[in-house]
C-alpha positions as CSV (number, residue, x, y, z in Angstrom):
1,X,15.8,6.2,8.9
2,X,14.2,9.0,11.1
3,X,14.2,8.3,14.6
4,X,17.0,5.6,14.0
5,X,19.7,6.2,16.9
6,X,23.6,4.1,17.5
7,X,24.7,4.8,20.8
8,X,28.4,4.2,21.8
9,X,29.6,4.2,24.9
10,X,33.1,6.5,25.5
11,X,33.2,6.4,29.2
12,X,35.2,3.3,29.1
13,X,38.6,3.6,27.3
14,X,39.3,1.1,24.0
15,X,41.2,-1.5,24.2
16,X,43.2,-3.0,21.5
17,X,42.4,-6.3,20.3
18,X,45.1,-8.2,21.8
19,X,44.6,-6.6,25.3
20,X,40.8,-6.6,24.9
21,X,39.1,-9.9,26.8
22,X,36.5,-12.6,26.0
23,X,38.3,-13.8,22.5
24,X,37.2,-14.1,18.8
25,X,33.9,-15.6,19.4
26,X,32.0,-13.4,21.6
27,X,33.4,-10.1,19.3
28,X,32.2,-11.9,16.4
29,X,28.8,-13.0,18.4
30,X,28.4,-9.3,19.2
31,X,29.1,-7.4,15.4
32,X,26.8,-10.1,13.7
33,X,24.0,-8.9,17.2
34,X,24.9,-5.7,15.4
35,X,24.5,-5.5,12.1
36,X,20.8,-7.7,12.6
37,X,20.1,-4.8,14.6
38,X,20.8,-2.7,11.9
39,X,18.8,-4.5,9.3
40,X,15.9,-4.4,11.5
41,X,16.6,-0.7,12.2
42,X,16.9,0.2,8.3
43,X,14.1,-2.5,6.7
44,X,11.8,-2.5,9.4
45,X,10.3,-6.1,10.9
46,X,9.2,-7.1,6.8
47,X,12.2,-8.6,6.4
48,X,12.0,-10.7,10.0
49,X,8.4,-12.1,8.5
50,X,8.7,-13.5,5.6
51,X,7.2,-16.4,4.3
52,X,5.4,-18.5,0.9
53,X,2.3,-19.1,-0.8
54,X,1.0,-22.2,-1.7
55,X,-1.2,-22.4,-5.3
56,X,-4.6,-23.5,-3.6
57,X,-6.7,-23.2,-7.8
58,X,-6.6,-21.6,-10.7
59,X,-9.7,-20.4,-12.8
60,X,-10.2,-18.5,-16.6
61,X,-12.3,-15.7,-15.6
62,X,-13.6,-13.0,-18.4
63,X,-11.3,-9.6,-18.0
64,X,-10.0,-10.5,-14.4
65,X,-13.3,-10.0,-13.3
66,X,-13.5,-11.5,-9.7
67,X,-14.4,-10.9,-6.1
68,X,-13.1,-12.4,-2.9
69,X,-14.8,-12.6,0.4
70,X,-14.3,-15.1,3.7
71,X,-17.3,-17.0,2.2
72,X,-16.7,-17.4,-1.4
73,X,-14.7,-16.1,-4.0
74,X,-17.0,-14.6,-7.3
75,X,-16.0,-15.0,-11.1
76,X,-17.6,-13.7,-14.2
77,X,-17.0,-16.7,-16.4
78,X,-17.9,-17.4,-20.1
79,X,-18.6,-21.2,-20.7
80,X,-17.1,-24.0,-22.8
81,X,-19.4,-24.5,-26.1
82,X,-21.8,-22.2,-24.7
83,X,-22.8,-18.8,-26.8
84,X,-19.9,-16.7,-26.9
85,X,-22.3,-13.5,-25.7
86,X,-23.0,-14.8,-22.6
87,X,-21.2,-14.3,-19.2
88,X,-22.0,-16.0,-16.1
89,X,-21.6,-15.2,-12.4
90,X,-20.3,-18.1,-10.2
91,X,-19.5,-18.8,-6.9
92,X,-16.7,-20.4,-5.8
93,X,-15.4,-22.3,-2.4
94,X,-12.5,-20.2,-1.3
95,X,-10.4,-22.8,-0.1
96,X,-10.9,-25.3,-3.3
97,X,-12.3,-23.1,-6.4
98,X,-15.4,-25.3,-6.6
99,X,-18.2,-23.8,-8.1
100,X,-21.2,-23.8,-6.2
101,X,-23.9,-22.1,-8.1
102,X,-23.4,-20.0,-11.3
103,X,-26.1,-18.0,-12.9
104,X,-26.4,-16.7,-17.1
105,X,-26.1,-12.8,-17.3
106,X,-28.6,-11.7,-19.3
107,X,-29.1,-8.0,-20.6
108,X,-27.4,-5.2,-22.8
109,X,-24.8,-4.6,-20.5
110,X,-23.4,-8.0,-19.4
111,X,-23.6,-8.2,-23.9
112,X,-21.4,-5.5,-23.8
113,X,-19.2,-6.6,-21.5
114,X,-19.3,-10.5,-23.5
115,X,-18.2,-8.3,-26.7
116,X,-15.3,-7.3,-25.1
117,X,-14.8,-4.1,-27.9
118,X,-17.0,-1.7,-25.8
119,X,-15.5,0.5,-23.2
120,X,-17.7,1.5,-20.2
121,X,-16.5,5.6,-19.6
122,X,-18.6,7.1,-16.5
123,X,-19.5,10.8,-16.0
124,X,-19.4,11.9,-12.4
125,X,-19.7,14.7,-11.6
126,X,-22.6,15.8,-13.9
127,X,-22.1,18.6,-16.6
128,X,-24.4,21.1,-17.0
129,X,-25.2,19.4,-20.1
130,X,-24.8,15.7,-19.2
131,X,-26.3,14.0,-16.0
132,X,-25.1,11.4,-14.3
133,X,-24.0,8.9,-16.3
134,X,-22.0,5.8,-17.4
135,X,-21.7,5.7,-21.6
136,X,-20.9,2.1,-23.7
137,X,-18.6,3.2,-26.1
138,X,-17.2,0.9,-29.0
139,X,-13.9,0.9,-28.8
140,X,-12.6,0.6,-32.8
141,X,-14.9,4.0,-33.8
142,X,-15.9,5.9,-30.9
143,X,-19.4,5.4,-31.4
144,X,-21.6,5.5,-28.4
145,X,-23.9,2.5,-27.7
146,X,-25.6,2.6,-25.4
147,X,-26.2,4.7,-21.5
148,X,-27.3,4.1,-18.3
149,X,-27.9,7.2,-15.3
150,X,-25.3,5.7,-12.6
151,X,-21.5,6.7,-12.4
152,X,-20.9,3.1,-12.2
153,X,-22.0,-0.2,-14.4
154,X,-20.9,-2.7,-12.6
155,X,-22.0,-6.2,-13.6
156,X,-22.5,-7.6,-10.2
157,X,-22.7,-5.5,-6.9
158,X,-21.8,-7.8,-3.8
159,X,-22.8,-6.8,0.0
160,X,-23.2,-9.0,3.1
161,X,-25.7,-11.2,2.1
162,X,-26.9,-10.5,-1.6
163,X,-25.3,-9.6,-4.9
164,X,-27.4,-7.1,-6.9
165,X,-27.3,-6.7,-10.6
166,X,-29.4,-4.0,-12.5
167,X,-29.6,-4.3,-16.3
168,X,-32.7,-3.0,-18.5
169,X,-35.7,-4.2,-18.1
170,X,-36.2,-6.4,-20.8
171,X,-40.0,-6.4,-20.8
172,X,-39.5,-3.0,-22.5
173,X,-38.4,-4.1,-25.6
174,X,-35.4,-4.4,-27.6
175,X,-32.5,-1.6,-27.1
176,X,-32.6,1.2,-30.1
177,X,-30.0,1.0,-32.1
178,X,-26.8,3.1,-32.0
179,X,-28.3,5.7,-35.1
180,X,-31.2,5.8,-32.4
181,X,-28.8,7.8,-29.5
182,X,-28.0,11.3,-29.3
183,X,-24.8,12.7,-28.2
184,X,-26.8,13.7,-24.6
185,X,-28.2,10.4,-24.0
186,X,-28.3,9.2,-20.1
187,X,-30.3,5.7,-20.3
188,X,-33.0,7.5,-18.4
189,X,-36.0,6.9,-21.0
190,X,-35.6,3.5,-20.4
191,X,-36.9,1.1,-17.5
192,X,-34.1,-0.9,-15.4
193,X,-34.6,-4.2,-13.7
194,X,-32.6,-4.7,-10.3
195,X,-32.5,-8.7,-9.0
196,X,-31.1,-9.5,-5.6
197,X,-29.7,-12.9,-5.0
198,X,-28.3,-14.8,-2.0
199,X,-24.7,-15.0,-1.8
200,X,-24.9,-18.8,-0.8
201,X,-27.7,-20.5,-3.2
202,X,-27.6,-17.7,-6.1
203,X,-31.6,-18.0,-5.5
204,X,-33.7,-14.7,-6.3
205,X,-34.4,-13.1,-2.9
206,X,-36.4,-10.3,-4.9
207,X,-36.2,-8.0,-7.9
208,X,-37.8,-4.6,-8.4
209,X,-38.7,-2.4,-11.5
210,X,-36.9,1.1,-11.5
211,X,-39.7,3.0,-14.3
212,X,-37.8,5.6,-16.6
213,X,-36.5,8.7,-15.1
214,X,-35.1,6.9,-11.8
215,X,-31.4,7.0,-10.8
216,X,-29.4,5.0,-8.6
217,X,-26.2,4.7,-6.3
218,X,-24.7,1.8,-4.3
219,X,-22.6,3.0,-0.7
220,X,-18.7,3.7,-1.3
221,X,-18.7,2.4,-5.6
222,X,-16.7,4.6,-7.2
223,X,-17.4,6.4,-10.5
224,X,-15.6,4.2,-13.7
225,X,-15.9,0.4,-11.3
226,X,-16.1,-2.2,-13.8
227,X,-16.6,-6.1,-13.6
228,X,-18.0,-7.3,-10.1
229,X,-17.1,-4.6,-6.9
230,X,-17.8,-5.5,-2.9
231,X,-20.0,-2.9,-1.0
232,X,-18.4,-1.9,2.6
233,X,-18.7,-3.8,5.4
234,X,-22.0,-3.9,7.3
235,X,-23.6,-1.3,3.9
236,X,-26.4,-3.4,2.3
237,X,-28.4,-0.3,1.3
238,X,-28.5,1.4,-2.5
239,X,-30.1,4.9,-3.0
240,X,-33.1,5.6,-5.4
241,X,-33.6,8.8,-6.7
242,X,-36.9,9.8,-8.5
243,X,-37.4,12.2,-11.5
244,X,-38.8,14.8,-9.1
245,X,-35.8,14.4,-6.4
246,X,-37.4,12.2,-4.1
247,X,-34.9,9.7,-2.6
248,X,-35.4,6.5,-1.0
249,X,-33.3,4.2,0.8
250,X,-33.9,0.5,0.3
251,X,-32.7,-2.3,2.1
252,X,-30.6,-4.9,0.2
253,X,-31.7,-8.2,1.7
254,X,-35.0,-7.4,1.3
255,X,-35.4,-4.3,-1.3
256,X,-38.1,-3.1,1.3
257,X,-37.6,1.5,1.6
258,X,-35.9,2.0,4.7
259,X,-36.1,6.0,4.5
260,X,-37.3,8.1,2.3
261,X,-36.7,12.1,1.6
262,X,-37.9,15.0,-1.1
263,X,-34.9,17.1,-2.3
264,X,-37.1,18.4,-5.3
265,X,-38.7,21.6,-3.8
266,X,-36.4,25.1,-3.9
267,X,-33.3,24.8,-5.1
268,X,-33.0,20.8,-7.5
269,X,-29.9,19.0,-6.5
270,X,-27.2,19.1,-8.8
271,X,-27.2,15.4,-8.0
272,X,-27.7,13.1,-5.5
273,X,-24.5,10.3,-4.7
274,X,-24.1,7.1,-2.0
275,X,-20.7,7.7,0.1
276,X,-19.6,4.9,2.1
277,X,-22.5,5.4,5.1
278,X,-23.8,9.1,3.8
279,X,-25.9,10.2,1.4
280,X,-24.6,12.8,-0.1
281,X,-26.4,15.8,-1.8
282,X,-24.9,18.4,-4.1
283,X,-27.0,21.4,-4.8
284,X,-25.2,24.8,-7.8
285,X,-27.3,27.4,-7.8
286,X,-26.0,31.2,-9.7
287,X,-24.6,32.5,-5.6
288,X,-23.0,29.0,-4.4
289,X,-23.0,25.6,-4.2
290,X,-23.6,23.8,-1.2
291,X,-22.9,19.7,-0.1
292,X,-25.1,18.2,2.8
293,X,-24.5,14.7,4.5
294,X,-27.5,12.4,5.0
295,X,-27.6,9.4,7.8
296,X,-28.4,6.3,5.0
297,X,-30.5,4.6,7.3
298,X,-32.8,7.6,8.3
299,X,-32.1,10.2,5.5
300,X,-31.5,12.9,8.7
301,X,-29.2,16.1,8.2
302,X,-25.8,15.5,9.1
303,X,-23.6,18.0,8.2
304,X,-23.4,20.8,5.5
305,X,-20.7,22.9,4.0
306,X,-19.8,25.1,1.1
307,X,-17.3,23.1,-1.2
308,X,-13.8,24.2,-2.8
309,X,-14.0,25.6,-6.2
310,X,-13.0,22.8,-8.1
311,X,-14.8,20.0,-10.4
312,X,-14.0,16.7,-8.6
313,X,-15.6,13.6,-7.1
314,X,-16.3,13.1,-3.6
315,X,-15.4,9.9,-1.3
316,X,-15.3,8.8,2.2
317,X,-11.7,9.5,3.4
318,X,-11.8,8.6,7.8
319,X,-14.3,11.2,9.4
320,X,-13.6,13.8,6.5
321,X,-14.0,14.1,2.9
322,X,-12.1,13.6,0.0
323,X,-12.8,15.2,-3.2
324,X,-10.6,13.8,-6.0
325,X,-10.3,16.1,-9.3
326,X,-7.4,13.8,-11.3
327,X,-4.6,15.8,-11.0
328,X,-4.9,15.9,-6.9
329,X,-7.1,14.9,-3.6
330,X,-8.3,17.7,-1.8
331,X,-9.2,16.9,2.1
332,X,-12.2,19.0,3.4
333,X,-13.4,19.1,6.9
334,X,-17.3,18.4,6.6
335,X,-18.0,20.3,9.9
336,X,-16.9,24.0,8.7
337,X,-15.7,23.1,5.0
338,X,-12.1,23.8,5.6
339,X,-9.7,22.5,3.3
340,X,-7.4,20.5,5.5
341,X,-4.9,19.6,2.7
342,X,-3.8,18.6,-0.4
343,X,-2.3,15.9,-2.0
344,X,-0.9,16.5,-5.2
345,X,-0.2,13.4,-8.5
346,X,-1.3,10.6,-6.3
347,X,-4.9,8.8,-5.8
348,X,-5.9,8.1,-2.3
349,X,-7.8,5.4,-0.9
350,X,-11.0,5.3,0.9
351,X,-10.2,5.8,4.2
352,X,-12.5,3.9,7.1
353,X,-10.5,1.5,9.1
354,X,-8.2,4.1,10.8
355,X,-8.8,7.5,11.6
356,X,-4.6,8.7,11.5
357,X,-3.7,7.2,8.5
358,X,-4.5,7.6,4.6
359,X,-3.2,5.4,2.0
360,X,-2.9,5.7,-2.0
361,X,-5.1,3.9,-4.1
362,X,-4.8,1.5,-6.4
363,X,-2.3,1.1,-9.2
364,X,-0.1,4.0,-6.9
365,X,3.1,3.1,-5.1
366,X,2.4,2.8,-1.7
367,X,2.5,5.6,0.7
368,X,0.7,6.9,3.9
369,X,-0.5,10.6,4.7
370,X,-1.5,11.2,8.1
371,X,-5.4,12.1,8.3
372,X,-5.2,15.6,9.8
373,X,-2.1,17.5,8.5
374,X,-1.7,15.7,5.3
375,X,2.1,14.9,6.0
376,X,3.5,11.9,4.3
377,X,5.3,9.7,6.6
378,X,8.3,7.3,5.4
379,X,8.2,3.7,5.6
380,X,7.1,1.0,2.9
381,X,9.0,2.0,0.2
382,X,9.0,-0.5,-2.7
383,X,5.8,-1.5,-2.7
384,X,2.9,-0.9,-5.2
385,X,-0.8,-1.2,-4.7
386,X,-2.2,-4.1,-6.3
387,X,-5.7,-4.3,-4.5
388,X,-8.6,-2.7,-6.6
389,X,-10.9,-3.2,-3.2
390,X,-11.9,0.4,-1.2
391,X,-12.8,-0.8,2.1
392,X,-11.0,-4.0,3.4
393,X,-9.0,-3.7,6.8
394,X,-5.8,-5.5,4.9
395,X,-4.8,-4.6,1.5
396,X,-2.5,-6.5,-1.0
397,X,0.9,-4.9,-1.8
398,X,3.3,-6.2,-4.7
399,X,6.9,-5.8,-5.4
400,X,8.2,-6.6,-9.0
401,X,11.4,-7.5,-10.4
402,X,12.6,-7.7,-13.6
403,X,12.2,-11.5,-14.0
404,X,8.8,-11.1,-14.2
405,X,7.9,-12.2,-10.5
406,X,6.8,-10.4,-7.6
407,X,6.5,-10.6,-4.0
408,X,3.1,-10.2,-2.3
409,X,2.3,-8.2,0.9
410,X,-0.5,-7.8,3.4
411,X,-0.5,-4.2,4.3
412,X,-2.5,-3.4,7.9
413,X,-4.5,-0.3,7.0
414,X,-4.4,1.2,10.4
415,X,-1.2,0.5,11.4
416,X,0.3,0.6,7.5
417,X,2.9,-2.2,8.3
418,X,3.9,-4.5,5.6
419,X,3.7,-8.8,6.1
420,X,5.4,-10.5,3.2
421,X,3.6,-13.2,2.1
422,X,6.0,-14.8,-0.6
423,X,6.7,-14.9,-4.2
424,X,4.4,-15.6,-7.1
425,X,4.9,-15.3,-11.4
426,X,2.7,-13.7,-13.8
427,X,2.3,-10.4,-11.9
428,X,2.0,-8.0,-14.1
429,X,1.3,-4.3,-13.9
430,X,-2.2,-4.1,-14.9
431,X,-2.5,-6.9,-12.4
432,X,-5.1,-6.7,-9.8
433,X,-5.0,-9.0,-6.1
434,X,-7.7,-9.4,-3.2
435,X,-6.8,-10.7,0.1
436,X,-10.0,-12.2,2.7
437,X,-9.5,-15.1,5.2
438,X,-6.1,-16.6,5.0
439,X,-6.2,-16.2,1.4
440,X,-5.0,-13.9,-1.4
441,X,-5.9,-13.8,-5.0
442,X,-4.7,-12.2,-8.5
443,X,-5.8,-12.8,-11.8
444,X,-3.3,-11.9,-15.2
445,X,-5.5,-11.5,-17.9
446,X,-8.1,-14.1,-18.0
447,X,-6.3,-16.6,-15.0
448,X,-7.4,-16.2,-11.8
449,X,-4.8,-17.6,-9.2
450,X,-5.4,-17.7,-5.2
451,X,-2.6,-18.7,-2.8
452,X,-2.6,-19.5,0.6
453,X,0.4,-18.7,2.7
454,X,2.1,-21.9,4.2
């Protein structure tokens, strides 16, 4: 209620009520003026704004796996009477849930997602003795499967025009078996297919071979995303990164290099990583570490700084950097490397749609930091993040009750204002919702539900 202010006026003396003119009505008329004033002054305009969702389909999708855009909405799906290992990608109409194209998802990892008893558990940043990596672990022993050299296996990548999926390349034979693996085991002895398809006819635009050795990294996917994940808007580049540190840029729509750079020669990068728009390299050597920012598009010097002390994960968070290490979110200043703040128990989102305001992540009750002091400023208490998605200008809010229902919001990221958009059931905590267009979805589980507000 900061800021909040009553006025009353004592230059006039009080009248009692039976001396005091204009009757019953218009006192009435004015304390009911006052008290929606209040409201407003105490709940902010959420309250003024509500409204309801209409059920517009319902879907089973595998593990809640789903993706929507203005264009389409994206499901991994596992057919009716068909083999019980195999997922498929399908796109949907928004509006009606109608498939219009679906695709099989062949390759060890969409198996080990079909299994459903193997956990995907991502190392990023590297350890000295473990790369960049993402391990398939079965879940009822422990044992590890099988690894590929990203800090993210998604299933299905999705930019502006394409969806990219990378699995092995299955003219290299059959996987070795888990007795095959060593406990250091990154995936890079193996070859990796990557296949590009258009959003709108699930066609092959084009597919490329990445030999053994080669790393890669899509713009702004975090380490640990699972299932299908949407680039940023306007990124349809992925990074390739040689045995020998030389780094291309490729172009999604067409896979065609776009840039290309050696970081092999002096000091090796510690790694190389794909922020939002920056390429971002991380070279340890026994004096200091240093972190440099690459343009994507031409691979030119941006900005370079000596990083914190601290073992965390870098990420895009307005025009500085974010470096999250669990436990906290440390803001840096890429121009001098200053630690501007930090933010303590929470997980922040990525930050580009507003240069004064961060947010927390998903899964986090909702709260706002502003950018350059780090000070958390009141308002939208209640509400829980529900939206998975890193770079959307509107983000889906929840409140639950008891009952088992919640209400859904639309928070503006710049502004972080709230818009109720009405109740639905089966929200649960684990729960995970997508807004795009007039629409908003959430899956429970294996149901997929998408609402349109009425």
């Amino acid at each position: 209620m900061a800021g909040a202010l009553i006025e009353i006026d004592i230059s006039k003396p009080w009248l009692p009520e039976a001396r005091r003119p204009g009757g019953f009505l218009p006192r009435l008329w004015r304390a009911l003026s006052l008290v929606a004033l209040v409201v407003v002054v105490l709940t902010g305009p959420a309250l003024l704004t509500a409204g309801s969702l209409s059920l517009a389909w319902r879907a089973d999708v595998v593990s809640g796996f789903f993706w929507l855009t203005s264009d389409a909405a994206f499901t991994v799906d596992a057919k009716a009477n068909a083999d019980p290992r195999t997922l498929w990608l399908t796109a949907r109409d928004p509006l009606s849930g109608t498939p219009r194209w679906s695709v099989e998802l062949v390759g060890p990892l969409a198996t080990a997602y079909a299994r459903g008893r193997e956990v995907m558990i991502s190392h990023f940043p590297p350890t000295p003795n473990l790369g960049v990596t993402t391990r398939s672990i079965d879940s009822r022993t422990g044992q590890s499967l099988k690894a590929y050299p990203t800090a993210s296996a998604a299933l299905a990548y999705v930019g502006s025009d394409v969806a990219i999926l990378i699995d092995r390349d299955p003219a290299a034979g059959p996987e070795p078996g888990p007795d095959d693996l060593s406990r250091d085991d990154t995936g890079l002895d193996r070859p990796h297919l990557i296949t590009a398809r258009d959003l709108r006819t699930g066609a092959v635009r084009w597919t490329k071979r990445l030999p053994a050795g080669y790393q890669w990294s899509l713009p702004g996917v975090r380490r640990g995303t699972e299932g299908i994940v949407g680039l940023p808007p306007g990124q349809d580049w992925m990074l390739v990164v040689s045995p020998t540190r030389s780094a291309q840029v490729w172009d999604l729509r067409t896979g065609a290099p776009i840039a290309q750079r050696e970081f092999g020669s002096g000091n090796d990068p510690s790694y190389l990583t794909a922020l939002a728009d920056t390429v971002l390299v991380r070279v340890d050597t026994m004096h200091e570490s240093s972190l440099a920012g690459y343009v994507a598009a031409t691979l030119h010097p941006q900005w370079r700084f000596r990083p914190p002390d601290i073992y965390a994960a870098p990420f895009d968070c307005a025009n500085l950097v974010c470096f999250d290490t669990e436990r906290s979110v440390w803001v840096v200043d890429p121009r001098d490397g200053s630690v501007r703040w930090r933010a303590d128990g929470v997980r922040l989102r990525p930050g580009l749609f507003s240069d004064r305001l961060l947010v927390t992540g998903y899964g986090e009750q909702l709260a706002q930091f502003d950018v350059t002091s780090g000070k958390r400023r009141a308002g939208n208490e209640g509400w829980r993040v529900v939206d998975p998605s890193a770079y959307g200008a509107q983000m889906a809010v929840a409140q639950t009750s008891g009952s088992g229902r919640a209400t859904l919001g639309l928070l503006d990221v710049a502004s972080a204002t709230v818009r109720r958009l009405g109740q639905v059931s089966h929200l649960s905590t684990r729960s995970q919702c997508l807004t795009a267009a007039v629409l908003v979805a959430c899956e429970d589980g294996n149901v997929l539900e998408v609402w349109r507000p009425r």
